[in-house]
Structure formats: C-alpha cells, structure tokens
N, CA, C and O atoms as a printed pandas DataFrame, in Angstrom:
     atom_number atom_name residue_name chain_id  residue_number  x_coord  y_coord  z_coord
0              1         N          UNK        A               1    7.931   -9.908   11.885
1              2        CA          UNK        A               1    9.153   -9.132   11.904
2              3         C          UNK        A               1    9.965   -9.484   10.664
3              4         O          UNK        A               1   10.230  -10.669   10.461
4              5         N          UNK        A               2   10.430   -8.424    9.715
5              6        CA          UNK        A               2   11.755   -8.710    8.848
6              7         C          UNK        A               2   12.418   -9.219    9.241
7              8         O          UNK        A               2   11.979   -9.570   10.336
8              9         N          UNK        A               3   13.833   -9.771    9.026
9             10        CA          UNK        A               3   14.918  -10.183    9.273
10            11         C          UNK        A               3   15.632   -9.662    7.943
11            12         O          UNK        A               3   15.265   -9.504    6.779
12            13         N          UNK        A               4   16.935   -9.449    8.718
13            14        CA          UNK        A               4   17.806   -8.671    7.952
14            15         C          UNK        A               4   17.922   -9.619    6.733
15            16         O          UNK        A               4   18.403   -9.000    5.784
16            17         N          UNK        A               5   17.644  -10.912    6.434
17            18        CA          UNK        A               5   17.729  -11.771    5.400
18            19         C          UNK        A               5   17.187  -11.264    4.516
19            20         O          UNK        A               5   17.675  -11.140    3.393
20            21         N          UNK        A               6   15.646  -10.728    5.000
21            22        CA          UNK        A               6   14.623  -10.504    3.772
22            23         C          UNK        A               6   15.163   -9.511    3.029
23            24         O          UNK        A               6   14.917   -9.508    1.823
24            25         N          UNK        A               7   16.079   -8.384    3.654
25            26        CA          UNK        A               7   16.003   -7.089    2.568
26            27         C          UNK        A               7   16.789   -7.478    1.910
27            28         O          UNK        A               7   17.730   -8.253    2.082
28            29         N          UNK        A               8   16.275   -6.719    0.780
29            30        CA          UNK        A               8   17.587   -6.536   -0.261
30            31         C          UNK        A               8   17.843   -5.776   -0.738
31            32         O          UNK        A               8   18.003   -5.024    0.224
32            33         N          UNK        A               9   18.170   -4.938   -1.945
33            34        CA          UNK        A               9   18.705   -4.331   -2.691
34            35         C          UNK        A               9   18.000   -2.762   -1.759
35            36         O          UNK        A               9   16.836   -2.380   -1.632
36            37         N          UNK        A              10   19.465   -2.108   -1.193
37            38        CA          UNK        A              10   18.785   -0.508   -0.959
38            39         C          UNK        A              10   17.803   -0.792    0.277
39            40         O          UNK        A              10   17.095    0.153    0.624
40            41         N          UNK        A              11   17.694   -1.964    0.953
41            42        CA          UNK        A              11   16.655   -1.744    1.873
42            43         C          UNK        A              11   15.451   -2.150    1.800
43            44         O          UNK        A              11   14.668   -1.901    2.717
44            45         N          UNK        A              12   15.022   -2.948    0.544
45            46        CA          UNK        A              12   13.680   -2.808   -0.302
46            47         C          UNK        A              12   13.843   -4.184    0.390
47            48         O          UNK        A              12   14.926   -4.742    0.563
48            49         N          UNK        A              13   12.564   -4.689    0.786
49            50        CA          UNK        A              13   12.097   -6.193    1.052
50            51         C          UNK        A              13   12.274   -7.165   -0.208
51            52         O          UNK        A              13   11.659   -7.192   -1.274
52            53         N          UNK        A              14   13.209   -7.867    0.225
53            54        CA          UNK        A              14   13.291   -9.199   -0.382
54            55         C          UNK        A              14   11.862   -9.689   -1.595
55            56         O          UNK        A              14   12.206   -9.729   -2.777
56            57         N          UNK        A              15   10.725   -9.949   -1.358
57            58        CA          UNK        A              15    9.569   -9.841   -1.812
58            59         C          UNK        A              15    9.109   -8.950   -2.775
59            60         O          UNK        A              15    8.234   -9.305   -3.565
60            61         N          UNK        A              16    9.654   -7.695   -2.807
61            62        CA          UNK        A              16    9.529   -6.327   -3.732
62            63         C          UNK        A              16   10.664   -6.522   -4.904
63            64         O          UNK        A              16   10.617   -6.281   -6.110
64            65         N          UNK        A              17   11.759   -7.083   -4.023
65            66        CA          UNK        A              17   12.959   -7.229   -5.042
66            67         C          UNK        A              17   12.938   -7.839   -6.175
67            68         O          UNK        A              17   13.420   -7.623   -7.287
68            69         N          UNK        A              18   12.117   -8.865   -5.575
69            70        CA          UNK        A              18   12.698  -10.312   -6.300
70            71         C          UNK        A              18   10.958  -10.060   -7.355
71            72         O          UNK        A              18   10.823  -10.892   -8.253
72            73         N          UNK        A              19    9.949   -9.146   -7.231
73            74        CA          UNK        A              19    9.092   -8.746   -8.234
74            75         C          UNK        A              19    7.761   -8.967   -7.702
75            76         O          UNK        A              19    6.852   -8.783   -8.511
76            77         N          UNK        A              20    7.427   -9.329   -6.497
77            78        CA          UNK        A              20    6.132   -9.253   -5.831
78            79         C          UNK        A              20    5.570   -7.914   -6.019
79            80         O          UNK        A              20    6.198   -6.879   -6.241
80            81         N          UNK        A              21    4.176   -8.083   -5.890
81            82        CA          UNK        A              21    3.739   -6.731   -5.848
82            83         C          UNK        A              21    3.537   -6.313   -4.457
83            84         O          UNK        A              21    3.155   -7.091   -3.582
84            85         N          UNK        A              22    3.967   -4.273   -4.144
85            86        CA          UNK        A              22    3.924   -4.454   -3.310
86            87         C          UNK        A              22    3.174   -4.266   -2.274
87            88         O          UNK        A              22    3.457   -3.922   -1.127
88            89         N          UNK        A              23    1.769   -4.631   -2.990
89            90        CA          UNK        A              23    0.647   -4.691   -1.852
90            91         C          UNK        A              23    0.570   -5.920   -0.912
91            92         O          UNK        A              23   -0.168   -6.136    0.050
92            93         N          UNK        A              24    1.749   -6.808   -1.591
93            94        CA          UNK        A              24    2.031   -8.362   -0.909
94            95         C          UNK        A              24    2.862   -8.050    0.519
95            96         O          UNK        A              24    2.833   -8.791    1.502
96            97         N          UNK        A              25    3.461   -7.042    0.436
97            98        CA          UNK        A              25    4.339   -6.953    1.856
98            99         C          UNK        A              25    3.436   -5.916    2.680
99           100         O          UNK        A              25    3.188   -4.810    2.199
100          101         N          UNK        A              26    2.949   -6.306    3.943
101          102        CA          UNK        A              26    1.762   -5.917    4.836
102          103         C          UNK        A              26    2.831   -4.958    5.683
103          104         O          UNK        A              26    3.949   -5.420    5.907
104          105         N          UNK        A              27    2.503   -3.681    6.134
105          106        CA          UNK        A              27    3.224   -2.506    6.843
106          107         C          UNK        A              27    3.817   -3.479    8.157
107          108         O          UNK        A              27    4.632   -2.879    8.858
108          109         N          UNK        A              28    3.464   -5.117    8.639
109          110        CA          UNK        A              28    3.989   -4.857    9.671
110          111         C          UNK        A              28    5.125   -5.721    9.570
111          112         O          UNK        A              28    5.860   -5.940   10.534
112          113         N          UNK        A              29    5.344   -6.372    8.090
113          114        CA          UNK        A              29    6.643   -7.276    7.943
114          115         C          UNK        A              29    7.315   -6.159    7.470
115          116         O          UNK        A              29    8.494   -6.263    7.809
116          117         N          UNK        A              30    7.053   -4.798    6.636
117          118        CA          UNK        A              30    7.874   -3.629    6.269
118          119         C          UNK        A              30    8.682   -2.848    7.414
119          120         O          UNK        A              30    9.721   -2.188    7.433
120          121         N          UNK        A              31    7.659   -3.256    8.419
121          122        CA          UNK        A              31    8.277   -2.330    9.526
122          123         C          UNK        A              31    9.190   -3.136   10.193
123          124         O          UNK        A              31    8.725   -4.232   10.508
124          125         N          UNK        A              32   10.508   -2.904   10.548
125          126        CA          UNK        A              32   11.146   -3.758   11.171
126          127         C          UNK        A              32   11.309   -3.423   12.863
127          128         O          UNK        A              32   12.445   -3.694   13.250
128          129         N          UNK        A              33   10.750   -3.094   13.530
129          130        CA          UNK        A              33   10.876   -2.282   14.781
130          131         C          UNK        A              33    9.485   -3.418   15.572
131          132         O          UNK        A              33    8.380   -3.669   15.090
132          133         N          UNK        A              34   10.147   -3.961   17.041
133          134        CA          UNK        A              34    9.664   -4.839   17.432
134          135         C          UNK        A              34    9.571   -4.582   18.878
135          136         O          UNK        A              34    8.882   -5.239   19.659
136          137         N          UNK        A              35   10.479   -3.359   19.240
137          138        CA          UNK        A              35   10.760   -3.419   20.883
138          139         C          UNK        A              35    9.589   -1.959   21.248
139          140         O          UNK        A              35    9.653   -1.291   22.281
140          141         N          UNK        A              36    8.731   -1.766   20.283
141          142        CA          UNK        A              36    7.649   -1.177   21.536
142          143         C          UNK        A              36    8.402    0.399   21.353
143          144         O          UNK        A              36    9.389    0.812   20.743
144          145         N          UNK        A              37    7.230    1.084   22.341
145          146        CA          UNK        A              37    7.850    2.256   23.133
146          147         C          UNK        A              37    8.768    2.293   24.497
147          148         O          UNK        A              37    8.534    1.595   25.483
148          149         N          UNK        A              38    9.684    3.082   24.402
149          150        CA          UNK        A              38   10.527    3.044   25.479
150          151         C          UNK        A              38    9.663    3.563   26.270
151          152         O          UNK        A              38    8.792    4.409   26.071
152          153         N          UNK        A              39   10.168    2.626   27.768
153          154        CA          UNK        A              39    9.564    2.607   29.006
154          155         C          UNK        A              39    9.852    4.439   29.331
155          156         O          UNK        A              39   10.692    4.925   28.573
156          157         N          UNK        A              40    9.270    5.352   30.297
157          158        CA          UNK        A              40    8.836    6.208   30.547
158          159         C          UNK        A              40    9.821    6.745   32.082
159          160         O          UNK        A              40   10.351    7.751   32.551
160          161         N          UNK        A              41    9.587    5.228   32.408
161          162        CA          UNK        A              41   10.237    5.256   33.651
162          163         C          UNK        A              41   11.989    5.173   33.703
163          164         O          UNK        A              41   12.680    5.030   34.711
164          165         N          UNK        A              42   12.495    5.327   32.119
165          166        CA          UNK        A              42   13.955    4.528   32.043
166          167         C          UNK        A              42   14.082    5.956   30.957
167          168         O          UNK        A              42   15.135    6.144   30.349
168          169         N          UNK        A              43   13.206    6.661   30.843
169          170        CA          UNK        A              43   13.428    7.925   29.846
170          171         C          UNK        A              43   12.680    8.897   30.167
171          172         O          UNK        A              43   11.557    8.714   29.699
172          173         N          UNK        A              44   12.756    9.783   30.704
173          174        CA          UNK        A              44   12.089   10.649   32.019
174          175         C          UNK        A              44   12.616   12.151   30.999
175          176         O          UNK        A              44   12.208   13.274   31.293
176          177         N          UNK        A              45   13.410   11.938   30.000
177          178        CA          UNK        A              45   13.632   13.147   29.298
178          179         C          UNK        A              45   12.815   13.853   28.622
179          180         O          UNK        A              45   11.942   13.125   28.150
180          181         N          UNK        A              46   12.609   15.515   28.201
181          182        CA          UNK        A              46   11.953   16.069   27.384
182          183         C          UNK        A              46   12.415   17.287   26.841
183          184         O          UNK        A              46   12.919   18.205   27.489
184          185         N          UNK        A              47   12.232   17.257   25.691
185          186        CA          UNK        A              47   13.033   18.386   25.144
186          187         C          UNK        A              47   12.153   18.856   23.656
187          188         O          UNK        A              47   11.342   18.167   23.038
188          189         N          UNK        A              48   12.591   20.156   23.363
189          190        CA          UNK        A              48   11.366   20.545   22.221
190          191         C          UNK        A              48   12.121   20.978   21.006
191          192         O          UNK        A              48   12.836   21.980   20.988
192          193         N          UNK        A              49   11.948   20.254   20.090
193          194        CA          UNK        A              49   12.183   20.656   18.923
194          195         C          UNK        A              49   11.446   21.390   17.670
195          196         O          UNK        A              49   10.538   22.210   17.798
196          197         N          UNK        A              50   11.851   21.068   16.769
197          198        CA          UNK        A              50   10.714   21.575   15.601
198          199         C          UNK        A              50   10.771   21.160   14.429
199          200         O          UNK        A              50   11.791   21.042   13.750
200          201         N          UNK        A              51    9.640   20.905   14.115
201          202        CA          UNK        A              51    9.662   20.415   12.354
202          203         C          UNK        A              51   10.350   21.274   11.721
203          204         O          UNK        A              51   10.354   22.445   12.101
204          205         N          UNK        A              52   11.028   20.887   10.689
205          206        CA          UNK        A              52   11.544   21.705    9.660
206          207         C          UNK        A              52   11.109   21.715    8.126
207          208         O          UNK        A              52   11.483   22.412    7.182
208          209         N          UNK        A              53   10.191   20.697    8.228
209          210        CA          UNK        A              53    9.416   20.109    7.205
210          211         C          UNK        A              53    8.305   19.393    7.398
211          212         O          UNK        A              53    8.464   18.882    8.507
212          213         N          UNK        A              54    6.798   18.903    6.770
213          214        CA          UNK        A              54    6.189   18.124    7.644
214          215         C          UNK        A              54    6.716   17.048    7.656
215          216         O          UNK        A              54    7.186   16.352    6.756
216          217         N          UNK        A              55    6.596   16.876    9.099
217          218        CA          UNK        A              55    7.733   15.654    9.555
218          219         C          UNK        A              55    6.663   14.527   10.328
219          220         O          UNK        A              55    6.113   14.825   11.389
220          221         N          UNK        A              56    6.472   13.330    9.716
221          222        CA          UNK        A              56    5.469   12.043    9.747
222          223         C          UNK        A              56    5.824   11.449   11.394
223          224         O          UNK        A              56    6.980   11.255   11.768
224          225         N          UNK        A              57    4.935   11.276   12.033
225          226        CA          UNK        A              57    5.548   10.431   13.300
226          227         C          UNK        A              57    5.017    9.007   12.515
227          228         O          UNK        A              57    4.029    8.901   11.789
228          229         N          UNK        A              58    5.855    8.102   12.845
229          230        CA          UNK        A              58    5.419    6.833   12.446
230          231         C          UNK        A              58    5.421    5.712   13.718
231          232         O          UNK        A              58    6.062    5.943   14.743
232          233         N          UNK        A              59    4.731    4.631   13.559
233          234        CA          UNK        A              59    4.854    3.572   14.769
234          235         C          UNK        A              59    6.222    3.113   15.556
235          236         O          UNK        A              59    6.454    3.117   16.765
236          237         N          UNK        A              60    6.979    2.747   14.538
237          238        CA          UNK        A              60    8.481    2.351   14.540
238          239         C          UNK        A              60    9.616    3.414   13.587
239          240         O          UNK        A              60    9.294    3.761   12.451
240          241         N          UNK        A              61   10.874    3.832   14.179
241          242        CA          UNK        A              61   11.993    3.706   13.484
242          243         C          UNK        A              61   12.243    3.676   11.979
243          244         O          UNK        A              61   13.423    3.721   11.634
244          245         N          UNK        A              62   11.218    3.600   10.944
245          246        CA          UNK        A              62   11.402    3.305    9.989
246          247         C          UNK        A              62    9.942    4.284    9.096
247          248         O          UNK        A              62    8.824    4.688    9.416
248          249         N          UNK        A              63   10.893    4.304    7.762
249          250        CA          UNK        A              63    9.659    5.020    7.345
250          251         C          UNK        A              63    9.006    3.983    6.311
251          252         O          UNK        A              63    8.586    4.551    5.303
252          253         N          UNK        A              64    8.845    2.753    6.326
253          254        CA          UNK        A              64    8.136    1.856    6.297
254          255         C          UNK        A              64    7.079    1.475    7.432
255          256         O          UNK        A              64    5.948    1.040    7.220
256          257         N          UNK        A              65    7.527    1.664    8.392
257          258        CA          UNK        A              65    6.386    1.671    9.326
258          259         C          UNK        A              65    4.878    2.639    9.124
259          260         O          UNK        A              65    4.756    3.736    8.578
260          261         N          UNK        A              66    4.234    2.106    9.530
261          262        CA          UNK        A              66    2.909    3.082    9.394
262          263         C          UNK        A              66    2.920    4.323   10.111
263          264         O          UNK        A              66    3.375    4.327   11.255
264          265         N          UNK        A              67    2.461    5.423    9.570
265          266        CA          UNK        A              67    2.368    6.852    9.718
266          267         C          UNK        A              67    1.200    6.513   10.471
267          268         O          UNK        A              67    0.339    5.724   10.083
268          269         N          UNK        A              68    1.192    7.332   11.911
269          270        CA          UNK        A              68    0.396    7.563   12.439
270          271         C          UNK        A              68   -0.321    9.195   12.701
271          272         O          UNK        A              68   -1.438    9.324   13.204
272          273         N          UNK        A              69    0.440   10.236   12.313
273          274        CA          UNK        A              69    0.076   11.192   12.814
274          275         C          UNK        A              69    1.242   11.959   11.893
275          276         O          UNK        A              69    2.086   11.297   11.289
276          277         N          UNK        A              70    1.215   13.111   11.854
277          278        CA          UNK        A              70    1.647   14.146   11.397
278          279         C          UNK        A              70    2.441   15.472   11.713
279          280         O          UNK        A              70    1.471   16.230   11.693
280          281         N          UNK        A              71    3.625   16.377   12.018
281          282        CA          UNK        A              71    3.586   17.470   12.623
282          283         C          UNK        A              71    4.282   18.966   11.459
283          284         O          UNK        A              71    5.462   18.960   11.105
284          285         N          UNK        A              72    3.306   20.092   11.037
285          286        CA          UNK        A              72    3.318   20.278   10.278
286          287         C          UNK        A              72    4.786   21.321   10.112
287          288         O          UNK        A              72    4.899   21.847   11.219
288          289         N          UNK        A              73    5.680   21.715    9.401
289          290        CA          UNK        A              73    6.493   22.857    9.161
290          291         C          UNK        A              73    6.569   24.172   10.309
291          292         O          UNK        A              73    5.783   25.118   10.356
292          293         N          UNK        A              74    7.605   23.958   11.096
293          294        CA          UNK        A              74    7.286   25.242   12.531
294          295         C          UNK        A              74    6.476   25.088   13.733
295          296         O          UNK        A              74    6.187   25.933   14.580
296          297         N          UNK        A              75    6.051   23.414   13.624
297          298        CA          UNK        A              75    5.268   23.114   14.624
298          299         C          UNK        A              75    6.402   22.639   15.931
299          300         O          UNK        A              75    7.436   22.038   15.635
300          301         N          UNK        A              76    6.102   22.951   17.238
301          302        CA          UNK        A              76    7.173   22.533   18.240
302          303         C          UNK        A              76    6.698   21.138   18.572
303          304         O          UNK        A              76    5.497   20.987   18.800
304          305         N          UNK        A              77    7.815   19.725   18.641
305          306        CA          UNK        A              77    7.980   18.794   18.553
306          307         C          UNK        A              77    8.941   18.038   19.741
307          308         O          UNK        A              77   10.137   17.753   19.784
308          309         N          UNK        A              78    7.461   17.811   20.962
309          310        CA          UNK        A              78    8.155   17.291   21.591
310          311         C          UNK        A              78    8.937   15.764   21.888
311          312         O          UNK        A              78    8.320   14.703   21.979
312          313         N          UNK        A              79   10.436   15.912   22.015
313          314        CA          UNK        A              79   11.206   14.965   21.689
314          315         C          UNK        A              79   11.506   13.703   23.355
315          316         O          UNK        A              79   12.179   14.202   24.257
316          317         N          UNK        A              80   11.166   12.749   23.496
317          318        CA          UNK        A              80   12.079   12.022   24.509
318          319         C          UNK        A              80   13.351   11.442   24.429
319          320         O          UNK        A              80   14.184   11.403   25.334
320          321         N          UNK        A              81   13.437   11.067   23.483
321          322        CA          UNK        A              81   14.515    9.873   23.398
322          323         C          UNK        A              81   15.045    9.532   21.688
323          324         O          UNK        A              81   14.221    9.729   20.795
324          325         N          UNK        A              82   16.144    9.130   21.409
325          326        CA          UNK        A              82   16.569    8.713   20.146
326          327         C          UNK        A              82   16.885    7.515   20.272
327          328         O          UNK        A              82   17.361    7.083   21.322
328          329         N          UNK        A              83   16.644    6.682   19.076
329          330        CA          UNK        A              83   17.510    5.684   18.591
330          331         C          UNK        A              83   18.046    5.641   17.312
331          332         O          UNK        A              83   17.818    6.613   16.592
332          333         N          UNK        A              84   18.698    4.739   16.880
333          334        CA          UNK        A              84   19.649    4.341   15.561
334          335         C          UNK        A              84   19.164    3.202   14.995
335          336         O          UNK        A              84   19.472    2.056   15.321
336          337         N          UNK        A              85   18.084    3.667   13.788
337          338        CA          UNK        A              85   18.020    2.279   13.055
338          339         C          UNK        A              85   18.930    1.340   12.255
339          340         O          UNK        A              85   20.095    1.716   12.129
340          341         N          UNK        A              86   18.592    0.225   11.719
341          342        CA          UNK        A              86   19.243   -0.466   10.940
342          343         C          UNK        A              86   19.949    0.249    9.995
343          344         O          UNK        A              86   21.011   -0.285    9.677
344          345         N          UNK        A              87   19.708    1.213    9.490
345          346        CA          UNK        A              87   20.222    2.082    8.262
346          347         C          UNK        A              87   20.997    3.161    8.417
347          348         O          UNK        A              87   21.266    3.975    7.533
348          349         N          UNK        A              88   21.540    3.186   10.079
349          350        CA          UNK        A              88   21.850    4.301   10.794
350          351         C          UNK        A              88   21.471    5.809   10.645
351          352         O          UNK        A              88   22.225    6.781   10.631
352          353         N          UNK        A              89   20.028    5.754   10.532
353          354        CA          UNK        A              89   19.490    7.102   10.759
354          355         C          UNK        A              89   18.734    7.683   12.230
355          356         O          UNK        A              89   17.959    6.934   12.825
356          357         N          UNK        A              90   18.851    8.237   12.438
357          358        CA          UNK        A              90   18.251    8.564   14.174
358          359         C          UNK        A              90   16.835    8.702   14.171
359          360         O          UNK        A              90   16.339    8.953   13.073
360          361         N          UNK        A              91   16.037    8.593   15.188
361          362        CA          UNK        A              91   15.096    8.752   15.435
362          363         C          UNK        A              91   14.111    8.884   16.723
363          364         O          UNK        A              91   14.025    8.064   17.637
364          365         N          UNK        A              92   13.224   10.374   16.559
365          366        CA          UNK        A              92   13.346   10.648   18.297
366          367         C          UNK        A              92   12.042   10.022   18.468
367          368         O          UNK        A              92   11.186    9.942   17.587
368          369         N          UNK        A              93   11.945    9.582   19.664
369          370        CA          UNK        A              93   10.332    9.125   19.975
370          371         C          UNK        A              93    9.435   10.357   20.888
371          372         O          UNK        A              93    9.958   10.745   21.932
372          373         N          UNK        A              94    8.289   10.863   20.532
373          374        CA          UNK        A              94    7.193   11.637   21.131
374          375         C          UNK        A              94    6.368   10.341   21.653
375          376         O          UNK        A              94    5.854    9.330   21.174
376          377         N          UNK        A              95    6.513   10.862   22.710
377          378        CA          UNK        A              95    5.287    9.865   23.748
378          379         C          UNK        A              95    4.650   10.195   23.542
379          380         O          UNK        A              95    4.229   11.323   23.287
380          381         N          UNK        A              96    4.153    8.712   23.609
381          382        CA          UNK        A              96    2.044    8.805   22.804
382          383         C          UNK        A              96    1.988    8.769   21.584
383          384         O          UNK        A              96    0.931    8.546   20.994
384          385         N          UNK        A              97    3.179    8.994   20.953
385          386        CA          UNK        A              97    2.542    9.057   19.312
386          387         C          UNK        A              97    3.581    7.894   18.909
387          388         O          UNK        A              97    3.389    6.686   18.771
388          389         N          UNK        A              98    4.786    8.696   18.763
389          390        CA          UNK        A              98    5.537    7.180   17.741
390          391         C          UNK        A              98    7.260    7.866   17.857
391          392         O          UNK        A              98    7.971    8.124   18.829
392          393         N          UNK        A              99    7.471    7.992   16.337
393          394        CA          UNK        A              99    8.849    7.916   16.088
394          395         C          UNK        A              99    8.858    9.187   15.073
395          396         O          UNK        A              99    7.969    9.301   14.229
396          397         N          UNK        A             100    9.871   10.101   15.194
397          398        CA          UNK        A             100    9.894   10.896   14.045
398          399         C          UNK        A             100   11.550   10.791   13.609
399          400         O          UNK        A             100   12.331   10.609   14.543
400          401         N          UNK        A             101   12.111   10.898   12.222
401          402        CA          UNK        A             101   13.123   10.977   11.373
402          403         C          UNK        A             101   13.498   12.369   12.133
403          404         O          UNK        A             101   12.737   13.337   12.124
404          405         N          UNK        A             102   14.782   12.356   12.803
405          406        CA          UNK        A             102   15.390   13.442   13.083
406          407         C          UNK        A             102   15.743   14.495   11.957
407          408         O          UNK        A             102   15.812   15.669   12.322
408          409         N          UNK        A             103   15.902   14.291   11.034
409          410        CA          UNK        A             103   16.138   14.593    9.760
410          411         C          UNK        A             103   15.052   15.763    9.558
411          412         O          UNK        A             103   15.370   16.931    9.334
412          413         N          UNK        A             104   13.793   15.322    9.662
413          414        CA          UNK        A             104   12.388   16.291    9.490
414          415         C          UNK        A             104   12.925   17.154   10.943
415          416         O          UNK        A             104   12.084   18.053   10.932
416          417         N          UNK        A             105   13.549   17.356   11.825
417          418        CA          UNK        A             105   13.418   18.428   12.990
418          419         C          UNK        A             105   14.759   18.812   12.856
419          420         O          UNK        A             105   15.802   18.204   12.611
420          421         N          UNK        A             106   14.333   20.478   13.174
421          422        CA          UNK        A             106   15.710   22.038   12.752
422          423         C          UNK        A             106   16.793   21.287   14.013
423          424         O          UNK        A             106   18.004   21.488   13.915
424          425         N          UNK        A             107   16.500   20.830   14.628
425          426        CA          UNK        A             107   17.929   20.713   15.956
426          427         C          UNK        A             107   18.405   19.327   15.952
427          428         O          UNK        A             107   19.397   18.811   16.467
428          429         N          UNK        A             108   17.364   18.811   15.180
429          430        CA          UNK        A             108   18.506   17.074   15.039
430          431         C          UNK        A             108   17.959   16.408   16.071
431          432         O          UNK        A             108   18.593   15.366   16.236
432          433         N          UNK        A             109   16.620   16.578   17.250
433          434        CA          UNK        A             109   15.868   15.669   17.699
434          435         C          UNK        A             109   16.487   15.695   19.097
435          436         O          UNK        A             109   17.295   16.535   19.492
436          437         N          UNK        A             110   15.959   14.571   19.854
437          438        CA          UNK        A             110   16.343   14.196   21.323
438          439         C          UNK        A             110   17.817   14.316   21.612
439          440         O          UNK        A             110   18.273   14.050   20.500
440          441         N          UNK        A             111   19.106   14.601   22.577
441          442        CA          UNK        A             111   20.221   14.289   22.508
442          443         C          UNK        A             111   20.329   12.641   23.537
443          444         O          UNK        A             111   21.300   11.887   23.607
444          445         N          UNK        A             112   19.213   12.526   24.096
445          446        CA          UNK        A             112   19.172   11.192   24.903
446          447         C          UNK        A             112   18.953    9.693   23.780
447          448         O          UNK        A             112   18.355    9.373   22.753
448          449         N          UNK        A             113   19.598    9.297   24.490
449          450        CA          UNK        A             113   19.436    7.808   23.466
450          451         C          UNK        A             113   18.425    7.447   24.332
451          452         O          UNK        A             113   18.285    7.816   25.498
452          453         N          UNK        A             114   17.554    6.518   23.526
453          454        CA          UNK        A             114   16.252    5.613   24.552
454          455         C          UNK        A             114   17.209    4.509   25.076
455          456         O          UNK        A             114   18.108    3.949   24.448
456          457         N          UNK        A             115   16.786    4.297   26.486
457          458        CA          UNK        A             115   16.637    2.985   26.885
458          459         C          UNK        A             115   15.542    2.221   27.385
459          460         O          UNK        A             115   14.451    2.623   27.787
460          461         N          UNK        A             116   16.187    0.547   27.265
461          462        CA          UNK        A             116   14.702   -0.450   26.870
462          463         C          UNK        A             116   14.901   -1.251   28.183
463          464         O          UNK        A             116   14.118   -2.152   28.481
C-alpha cells in the first residue's frame, strides 16, 4: 500500500519523483486502494449509466490501479455504488469488474455512496 508519505509532486509516487524509473513502482504500490469490493449485502443498489468516452474499469479508485476491462463510448454501464478518492474524484464500482472514473460516464455515475 502507498502511504500518503510516498506521493509527491501532483500525485506522482515519491520513487518517480525523486527519478526512479518507472518500471520500479509495481501497479500495486501505485494503486492506493486497499478496502476490496464493497460488500453486496451493504449495497444492494443498481443503476445504469453510460460511457461517454471509453471509460477503463480499473481494480481500485485510481487510475494507477490496473485496468481490468474496458467499456466502450455509448455502452450502458452498470453502476452500484460511489466513492471519493484521495484526490477527490468519484468513482462508481460495477460488480464483478472494478471501479470506473465517473468522469468517463454522461450522468456522473452511482448517486449511492459505497458502504464497507
């Protein structure tokens, strides 16, 4: 896990900053997201949005995290839950897959916040 120590400048890992290369920082110290998928049973919401762009689902909250999957421009995007990363950007979670940047979807994503 990062710690808010490591970043620095803009968000960039400490390690990148300071002139490492950055094949030295491994996707899962980049990714700072540690608490999993929200339980199912504590987020029972569903709601459908849509890409507005291709919009990346990734593992965690972050677009340092690893891309797992993809949803392309006009594709419907189903949403459970949001959270607020470190950088205060939102992000809805699709069960089963990951996390998408509300930002990439036309309606601005889940209106439910996840709970853990």
């Amino acid at each position: 896990m990062l710690s808010l120590a490591a970043v620095g400048t803009l968000g960039v890992p400490a390690a990148v900053a300071a002139g490492a290369a950055p094949e030295a920082v491994t996707a899962a110290q980049a990714c700072s997201w540690d608490r999993g998928a929200p339980p199912s049973n504590l987020n029972p919401y569903s709601t459908t949005d849509r890409a507005a762009d291709t919009a990346p689902v990734r593992m965690g909250p972050y677009g340092d995290c690893t891309k797992v999957t993809s949803y392309s421009a006009g594709t419907s995007v189903p949403v459970n839950c949001y959270v607020t990363n470190s950088y205060g950007n939102t992000w809805s979670y699709v069960r089963g897959s990951g996390w998408v940047w509300d930002a990439h979807l036309s309606n601005g994503g889940s209106p439910h916040p996840c709970r853990f």
